[in-house]
TILOFI-592644 format. One line per 5 residues: their letters; for each residue x negated, y, z of N, C-alpha, C. Coordinates in steps of 0.05 Angstrom, whole numbers, padded with zeros to 5 digits. Each point is the difference from the previous one (the first is absolute). Layout:
BEGIN
a> X Y Z X Y Z X Y Z; ...
This chain:
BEGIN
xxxxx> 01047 01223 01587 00006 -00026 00014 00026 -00011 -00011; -00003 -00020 -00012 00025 -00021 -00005 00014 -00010 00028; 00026 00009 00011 00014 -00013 00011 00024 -00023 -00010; -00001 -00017 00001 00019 -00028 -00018 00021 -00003 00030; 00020 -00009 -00009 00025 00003 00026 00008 -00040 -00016
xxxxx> 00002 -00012 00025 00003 -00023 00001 00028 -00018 00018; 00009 -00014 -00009 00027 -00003 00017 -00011 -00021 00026; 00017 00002 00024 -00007 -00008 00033 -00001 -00032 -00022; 00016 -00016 -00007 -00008 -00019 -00002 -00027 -00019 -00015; -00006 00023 -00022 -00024 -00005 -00011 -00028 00004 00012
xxxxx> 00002 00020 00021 -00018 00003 00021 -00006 -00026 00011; 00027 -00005 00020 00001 -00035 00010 -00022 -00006 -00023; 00009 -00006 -00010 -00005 -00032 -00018 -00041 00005 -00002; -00004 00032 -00011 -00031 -00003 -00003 -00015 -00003 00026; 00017 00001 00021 -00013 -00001 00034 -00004 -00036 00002
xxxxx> 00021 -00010 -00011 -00001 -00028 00004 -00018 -00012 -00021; -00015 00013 -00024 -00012 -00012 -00022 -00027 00006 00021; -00001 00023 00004 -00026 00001 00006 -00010 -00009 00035; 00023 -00013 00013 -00017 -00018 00018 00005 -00023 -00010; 00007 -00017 -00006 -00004 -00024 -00024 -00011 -00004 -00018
xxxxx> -00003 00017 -00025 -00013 -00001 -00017 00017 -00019 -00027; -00003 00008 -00025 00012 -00009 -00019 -00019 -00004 -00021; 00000 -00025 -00015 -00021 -00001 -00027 00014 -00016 -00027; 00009 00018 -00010 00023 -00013 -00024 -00027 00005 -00031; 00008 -00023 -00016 -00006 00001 -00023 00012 -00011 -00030
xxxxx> -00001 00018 -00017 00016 -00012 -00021 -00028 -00002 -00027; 00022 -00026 -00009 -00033 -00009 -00022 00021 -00027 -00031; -00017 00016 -00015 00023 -00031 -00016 -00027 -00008 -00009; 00000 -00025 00019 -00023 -00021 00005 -00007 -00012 -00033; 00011 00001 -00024 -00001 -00018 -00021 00002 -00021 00011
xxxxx> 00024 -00014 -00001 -00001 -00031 00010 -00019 -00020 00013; 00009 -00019 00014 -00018 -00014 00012 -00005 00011 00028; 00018 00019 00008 -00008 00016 00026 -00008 -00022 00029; 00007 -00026 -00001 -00014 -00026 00016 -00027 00002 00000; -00013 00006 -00027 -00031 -00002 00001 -00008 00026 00014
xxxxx> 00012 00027 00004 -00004 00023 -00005 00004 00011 00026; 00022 -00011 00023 00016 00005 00025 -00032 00006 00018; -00012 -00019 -00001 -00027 00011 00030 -00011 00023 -00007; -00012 00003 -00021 -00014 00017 -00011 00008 00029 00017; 00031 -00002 -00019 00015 00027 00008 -00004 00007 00042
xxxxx> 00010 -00023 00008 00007 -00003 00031 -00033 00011 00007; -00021 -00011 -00008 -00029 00003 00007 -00005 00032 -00004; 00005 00006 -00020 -00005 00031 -00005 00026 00019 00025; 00018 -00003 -00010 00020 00014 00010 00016 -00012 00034; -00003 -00023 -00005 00017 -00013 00035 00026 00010 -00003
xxxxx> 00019 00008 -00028 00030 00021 -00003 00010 -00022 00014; 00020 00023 00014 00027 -00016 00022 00027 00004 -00023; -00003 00010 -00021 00019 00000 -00017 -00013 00002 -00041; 00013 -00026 -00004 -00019 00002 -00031 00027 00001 -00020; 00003 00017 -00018 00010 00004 -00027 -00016 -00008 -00020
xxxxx> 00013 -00035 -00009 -00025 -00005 -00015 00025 -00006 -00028; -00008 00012 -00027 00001 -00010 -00021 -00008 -00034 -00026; 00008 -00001 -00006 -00001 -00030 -00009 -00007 -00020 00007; 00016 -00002 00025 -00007 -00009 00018 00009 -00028 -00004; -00014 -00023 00006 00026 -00031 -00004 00015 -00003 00012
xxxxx> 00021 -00028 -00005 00014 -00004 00022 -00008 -00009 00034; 00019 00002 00007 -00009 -00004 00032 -00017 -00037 00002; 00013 -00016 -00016 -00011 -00028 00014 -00028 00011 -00012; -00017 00001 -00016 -00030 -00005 -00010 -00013 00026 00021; 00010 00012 00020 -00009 00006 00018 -00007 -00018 00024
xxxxx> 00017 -00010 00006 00001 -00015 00020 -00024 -00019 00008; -00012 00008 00017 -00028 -00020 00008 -00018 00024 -00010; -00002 00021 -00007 -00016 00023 -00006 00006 00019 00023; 00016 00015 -00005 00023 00023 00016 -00004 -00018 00030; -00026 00012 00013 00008 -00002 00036 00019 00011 00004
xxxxx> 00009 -00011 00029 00020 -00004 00006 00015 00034 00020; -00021 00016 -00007 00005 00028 00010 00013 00007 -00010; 00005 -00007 -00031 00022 00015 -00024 00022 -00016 00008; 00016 00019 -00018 00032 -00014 -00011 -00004 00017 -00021; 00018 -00019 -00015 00004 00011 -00032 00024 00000 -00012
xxxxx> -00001 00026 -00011 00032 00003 -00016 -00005 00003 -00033; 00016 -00012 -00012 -00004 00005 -00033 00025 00005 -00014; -00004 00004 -00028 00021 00001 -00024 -00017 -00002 -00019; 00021 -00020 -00024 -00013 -00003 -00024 00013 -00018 -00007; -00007 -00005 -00024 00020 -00022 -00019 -00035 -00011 -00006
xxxxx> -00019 00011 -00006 -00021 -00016 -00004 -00018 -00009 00010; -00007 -00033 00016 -00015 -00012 00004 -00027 00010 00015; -00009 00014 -00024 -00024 00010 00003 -00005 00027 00013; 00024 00022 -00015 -00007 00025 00012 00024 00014 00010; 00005 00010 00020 00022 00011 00007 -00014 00024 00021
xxxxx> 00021 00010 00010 -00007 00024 00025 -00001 -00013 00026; -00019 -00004 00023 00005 -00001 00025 -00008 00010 00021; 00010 00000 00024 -00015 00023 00018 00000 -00022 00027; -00032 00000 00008 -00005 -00015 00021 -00001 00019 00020; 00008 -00009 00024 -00001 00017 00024 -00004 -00019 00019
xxxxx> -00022 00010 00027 -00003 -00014 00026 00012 00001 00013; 00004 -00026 00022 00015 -00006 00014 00015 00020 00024; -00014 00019 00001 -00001 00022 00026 00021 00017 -00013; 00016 00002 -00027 00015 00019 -00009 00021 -00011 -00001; 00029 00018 00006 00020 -00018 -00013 00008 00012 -00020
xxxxx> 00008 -00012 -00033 00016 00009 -00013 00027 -00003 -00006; 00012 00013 -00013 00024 -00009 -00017 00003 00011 -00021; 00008 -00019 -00016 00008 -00003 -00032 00014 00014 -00004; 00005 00026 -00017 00035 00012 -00002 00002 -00009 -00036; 00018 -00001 -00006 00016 -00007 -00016 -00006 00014 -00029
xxxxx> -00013 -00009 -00013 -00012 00005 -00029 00020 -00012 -00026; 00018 00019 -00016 00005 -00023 -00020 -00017 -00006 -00029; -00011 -00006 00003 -00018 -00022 -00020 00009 -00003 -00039; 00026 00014 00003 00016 -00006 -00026 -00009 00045 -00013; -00002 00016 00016 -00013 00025 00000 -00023 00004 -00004
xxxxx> -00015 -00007 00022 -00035 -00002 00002 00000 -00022 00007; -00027 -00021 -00016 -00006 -00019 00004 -00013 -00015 00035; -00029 00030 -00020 -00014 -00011 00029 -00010 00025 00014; 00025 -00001 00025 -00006 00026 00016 00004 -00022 00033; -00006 00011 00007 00002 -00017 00036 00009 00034 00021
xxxxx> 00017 -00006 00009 00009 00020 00032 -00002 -00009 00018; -00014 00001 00024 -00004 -00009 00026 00002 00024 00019; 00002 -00009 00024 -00003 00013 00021 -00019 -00011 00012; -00017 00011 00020 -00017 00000 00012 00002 00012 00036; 00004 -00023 00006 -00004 00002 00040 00029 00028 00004
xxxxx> 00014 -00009 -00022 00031 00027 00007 -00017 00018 -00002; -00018 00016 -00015 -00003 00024 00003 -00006 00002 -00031; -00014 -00003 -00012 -00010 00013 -00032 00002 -00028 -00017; 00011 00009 -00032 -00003 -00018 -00009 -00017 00001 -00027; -00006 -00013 -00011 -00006 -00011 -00033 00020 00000 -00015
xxxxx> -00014 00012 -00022 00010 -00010 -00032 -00025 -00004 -00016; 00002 -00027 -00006 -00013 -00010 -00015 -00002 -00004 -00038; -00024 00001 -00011 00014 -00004 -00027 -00029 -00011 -00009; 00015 -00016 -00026 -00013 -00007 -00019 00007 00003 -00024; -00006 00024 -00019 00014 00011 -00016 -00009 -00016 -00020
xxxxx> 00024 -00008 -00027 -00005 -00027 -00010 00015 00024 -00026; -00007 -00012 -00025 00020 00006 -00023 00025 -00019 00003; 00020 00009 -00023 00025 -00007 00002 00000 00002 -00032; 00005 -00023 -00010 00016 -00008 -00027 00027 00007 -00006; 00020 00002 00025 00023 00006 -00007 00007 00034 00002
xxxxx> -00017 00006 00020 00012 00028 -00002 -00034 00018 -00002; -00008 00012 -00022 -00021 00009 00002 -00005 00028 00013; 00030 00015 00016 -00008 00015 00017 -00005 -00006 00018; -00003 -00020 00015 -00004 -00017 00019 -00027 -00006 00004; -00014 00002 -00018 -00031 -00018 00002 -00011 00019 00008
xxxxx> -00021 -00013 00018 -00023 00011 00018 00008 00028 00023; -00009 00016 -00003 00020 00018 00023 00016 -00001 00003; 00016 00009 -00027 00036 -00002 -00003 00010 -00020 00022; -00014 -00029 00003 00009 -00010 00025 00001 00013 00025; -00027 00012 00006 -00011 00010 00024 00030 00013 00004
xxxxx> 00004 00021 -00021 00025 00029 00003 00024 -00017 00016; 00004 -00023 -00023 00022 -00013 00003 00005 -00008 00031; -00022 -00024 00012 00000 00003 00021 00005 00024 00021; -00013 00007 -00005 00007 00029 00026 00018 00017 -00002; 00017 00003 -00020 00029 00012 -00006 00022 -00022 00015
xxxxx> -00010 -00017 -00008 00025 -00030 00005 00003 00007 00027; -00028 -00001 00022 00007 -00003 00031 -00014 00034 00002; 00007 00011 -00008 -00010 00034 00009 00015 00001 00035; 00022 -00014 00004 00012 -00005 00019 -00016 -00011 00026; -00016 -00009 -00009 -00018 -00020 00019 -00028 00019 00011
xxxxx> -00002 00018 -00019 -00023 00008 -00003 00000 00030 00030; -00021 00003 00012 00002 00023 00010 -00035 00010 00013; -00005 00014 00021 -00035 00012 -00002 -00014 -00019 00016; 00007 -00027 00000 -00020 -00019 00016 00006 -00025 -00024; -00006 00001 -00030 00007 -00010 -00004 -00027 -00007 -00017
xxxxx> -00015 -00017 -00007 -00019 -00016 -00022 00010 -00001 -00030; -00009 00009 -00020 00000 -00011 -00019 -00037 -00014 -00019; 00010 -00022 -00010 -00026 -00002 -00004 00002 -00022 -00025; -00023 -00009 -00010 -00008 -00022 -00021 -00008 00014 -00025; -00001 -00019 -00028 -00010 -00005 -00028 00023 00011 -00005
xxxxx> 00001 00031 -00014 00015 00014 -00009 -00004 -00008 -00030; -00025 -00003 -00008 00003 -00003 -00029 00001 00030 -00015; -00005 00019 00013 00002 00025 -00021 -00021 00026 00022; -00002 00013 -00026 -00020 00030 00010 00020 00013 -00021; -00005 00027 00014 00010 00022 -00017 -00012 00006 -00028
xxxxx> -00021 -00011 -00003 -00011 00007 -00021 00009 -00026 -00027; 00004 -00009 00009 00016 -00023 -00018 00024 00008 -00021; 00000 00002 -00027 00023 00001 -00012 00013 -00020 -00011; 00027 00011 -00006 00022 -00028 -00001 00018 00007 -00027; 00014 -00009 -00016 00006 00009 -00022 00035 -00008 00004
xxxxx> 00008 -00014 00018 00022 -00002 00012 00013 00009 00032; 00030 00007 00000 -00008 00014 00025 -00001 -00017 00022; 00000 00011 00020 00001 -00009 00033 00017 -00001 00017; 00013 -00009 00015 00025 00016 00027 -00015 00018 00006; -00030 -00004 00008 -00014 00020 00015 -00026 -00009 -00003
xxxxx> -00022 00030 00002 -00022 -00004 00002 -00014 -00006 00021; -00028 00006 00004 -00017 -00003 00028 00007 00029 00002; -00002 00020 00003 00005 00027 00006 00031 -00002 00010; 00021 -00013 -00018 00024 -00001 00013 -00001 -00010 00029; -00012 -00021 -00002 -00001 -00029 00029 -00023 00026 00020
xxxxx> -00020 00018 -00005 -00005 00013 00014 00012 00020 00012; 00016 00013 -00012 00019 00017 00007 00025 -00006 00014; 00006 -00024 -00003 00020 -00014 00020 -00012 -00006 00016; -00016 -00018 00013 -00019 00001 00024 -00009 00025 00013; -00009 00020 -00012 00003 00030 00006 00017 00013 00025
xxxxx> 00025 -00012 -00009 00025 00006 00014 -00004 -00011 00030; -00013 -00019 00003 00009 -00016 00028 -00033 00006 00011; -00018 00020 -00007 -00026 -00006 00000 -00022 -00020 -00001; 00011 -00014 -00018 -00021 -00024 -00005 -00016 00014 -00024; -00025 -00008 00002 -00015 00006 -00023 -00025 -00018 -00005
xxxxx> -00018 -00004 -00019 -00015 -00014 -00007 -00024 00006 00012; -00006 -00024 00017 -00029 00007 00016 -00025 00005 -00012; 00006 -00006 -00025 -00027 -00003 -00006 -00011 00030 -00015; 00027 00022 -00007 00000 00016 -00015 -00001 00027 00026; 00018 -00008 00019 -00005 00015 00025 -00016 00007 00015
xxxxx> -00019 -00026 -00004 -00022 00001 00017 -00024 00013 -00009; -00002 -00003 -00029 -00027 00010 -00019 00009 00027 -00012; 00026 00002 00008 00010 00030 -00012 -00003 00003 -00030; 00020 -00029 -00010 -00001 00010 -00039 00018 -00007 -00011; -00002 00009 -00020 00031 -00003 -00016 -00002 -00027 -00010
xxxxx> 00029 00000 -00003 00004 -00028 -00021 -00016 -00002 -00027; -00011 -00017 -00010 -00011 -00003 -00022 -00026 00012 00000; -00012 00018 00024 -00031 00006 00007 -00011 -00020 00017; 00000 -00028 00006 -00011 -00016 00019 -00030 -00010 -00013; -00012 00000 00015 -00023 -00010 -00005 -00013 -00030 00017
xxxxx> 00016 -00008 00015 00001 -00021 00002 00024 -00019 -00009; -00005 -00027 -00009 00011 -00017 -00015 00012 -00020 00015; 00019 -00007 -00014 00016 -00026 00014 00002 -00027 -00022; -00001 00000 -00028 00006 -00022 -00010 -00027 00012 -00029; -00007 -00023 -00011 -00025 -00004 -00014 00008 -00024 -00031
xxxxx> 00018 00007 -00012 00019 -00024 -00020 -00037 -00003 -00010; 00009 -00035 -00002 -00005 -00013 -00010 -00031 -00005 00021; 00000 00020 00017 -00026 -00006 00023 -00021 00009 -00006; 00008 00022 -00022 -00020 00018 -00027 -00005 00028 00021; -00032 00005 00014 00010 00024 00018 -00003 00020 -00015
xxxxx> 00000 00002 -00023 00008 00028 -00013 00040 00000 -00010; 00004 -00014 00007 00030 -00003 -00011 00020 -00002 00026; -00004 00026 00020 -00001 00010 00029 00034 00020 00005; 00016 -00013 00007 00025 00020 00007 00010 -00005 00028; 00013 00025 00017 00009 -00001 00020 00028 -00003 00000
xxxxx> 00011 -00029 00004 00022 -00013 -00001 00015 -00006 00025; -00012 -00009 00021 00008 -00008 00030 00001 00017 00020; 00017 00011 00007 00008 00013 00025 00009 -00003 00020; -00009 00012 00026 00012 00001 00032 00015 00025 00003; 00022 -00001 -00007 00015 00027 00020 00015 00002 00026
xxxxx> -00026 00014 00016 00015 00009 00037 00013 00018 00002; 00012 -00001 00024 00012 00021 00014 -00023 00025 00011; 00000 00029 -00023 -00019 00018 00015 -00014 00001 00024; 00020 -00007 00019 -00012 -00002 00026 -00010 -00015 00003; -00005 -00021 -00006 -00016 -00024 00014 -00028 00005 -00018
xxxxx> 00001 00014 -00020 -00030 00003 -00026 -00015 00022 00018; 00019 00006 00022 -00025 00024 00007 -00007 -00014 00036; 00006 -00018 -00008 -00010 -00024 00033 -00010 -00030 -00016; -00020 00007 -00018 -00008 -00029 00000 -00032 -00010 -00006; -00005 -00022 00010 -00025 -00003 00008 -00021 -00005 -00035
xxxxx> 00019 -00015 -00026 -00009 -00012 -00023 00005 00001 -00017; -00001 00008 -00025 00020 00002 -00017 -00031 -00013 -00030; 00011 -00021 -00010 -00024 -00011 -00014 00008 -00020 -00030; 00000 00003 -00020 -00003 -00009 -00024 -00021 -00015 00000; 00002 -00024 -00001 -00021 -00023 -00013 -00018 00012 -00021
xxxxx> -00032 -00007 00000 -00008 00017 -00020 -00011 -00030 -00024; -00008 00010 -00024 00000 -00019 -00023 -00013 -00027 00008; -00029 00011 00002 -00025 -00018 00009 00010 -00025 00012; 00020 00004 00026 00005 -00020 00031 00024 -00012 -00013; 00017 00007 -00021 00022 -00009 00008 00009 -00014 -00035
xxxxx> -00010 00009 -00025 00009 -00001 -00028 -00008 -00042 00005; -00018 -00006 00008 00007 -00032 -00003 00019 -00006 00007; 00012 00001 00022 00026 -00006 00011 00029 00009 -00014; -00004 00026 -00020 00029 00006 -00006 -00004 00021 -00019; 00015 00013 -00016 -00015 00018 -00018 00018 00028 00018
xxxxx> 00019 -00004 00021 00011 00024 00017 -00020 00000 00024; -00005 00026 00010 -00017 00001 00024 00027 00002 00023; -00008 -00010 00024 00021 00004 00024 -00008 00029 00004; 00031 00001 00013 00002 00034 00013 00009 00000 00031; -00020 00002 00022 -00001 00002 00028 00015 00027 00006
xxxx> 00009 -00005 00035 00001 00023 00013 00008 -00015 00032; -00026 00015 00021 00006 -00004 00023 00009 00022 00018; 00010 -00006 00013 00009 00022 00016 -00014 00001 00034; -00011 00016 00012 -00015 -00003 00019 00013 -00006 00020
């Protein structure tokens, strides 16, 4: 028998998930996410969305009922990071600098658990920086912020099985192993019980080619809440490759 020892406050928090209920999803919509917003809400109804290339806020406007609020970053028009959340939650913004990691988002959530968000992007100026290397970057910068009720999630942009001919701040194994520490770990690897770089289900499909299939996008929870939850679901090719060449990555909590 596995006994897991959990702190009084993380207890709280899964007692309050699970008479409320929680449905977060992260997805990098391929732009245009206005045309794309019901779809998602129809399948899923998420009270919290991590959406990738995402537009700006006005070409939402008159789409986005009025249940959402929306937060973004981006320098581009078209695609940036944002995370919609319903009205029933409160957040707050903590303090991201943007001149480090581009596009990372920290929130809090109802004072109890927060997000870190990413959209792992290359970097021209610093090529240890591109694609995880951000992820690292981020979560070193506010490691301070970080503790066992804490979300990490989005378009990482890398699998372990990926080689690189330049280095990194850090790998996905690094960014795993720091999450490690506070028990966050990857739901999707937790739950199916496999190693990094053995997944057999897929998250991104380049070029929309389904033989050209890598697992790029991740949800990382807090242990405890992975062993209290009602959903845990990857978009599959068929339902979802018109809309985006990334599949969304669900998780409800009962």
């Amino acid at each position: 028998m596995v006994v897991r020892y959990y702190s009084i406050k993380l207890m709280l928090l899964i007692k309050i998930w699970s008479r409320t209920g929680m449905k977060i999803v992260t997805w990098n919509c391929n732009g245009a996410f206005r045309n794309k917003f019901q779809n998602l809400c129809d399948v899923f109804d998420p009270d919290i969305m991590v959406i990738q290339e995402c537009e700006e806020i006005n070409k939402l406007q008159g789409v986005i009922n009025s249940e959402y609020n929306v937060l973004r970053i981006g320098d581009d028009k078209n695609k940036g990071l944002s995370i919609l959340y319903k009205d029933h939650l409160e957040i707050e913004r903590l303090s991201v600098d943007d001149s480090k990691v581009k596009y990372m988002f920290l929130i809090e959530v109802n004072n109890s658990f927060k997000i870190a968000a990413f959209w792992a992007m290359g970097d021209k100026d610093d090529v240890k920086q591109r694609y995880i290397g951000q992820v690292w970057t981020g979560l070193n910068e506010y490691q301070d912020k970080l503790d066992e009720k804490t979300m990490v999630m989005g378009d990482f942009n890398w699998n372990v099985n990926f080689s690189v001919s330049y280095p990194l701040y850090g790998d996905l194994i690094d960014v795993v192993n720091l999450l490690d520490k506070y028990q966050i770990v990857s739901s999707y690897h937790y739950l199916n019980n496999k190693d990094f770089g053995e997944e057999l289900d897929k998250t991104f499909f380049m070029y929309r080619h389904e033989d050209k299939d890598y697992h790029i996008d991740y949800m990382f929870m807090p242990k405890a809440v992975l062993d209290d939850i009602k959903q845990f679901t990857i978009g599959n090719y068929e339902e979802w490759i018109e809309y985006s060449d990334h599949m969304p990555v669900f998780i409800e909590f009962s």
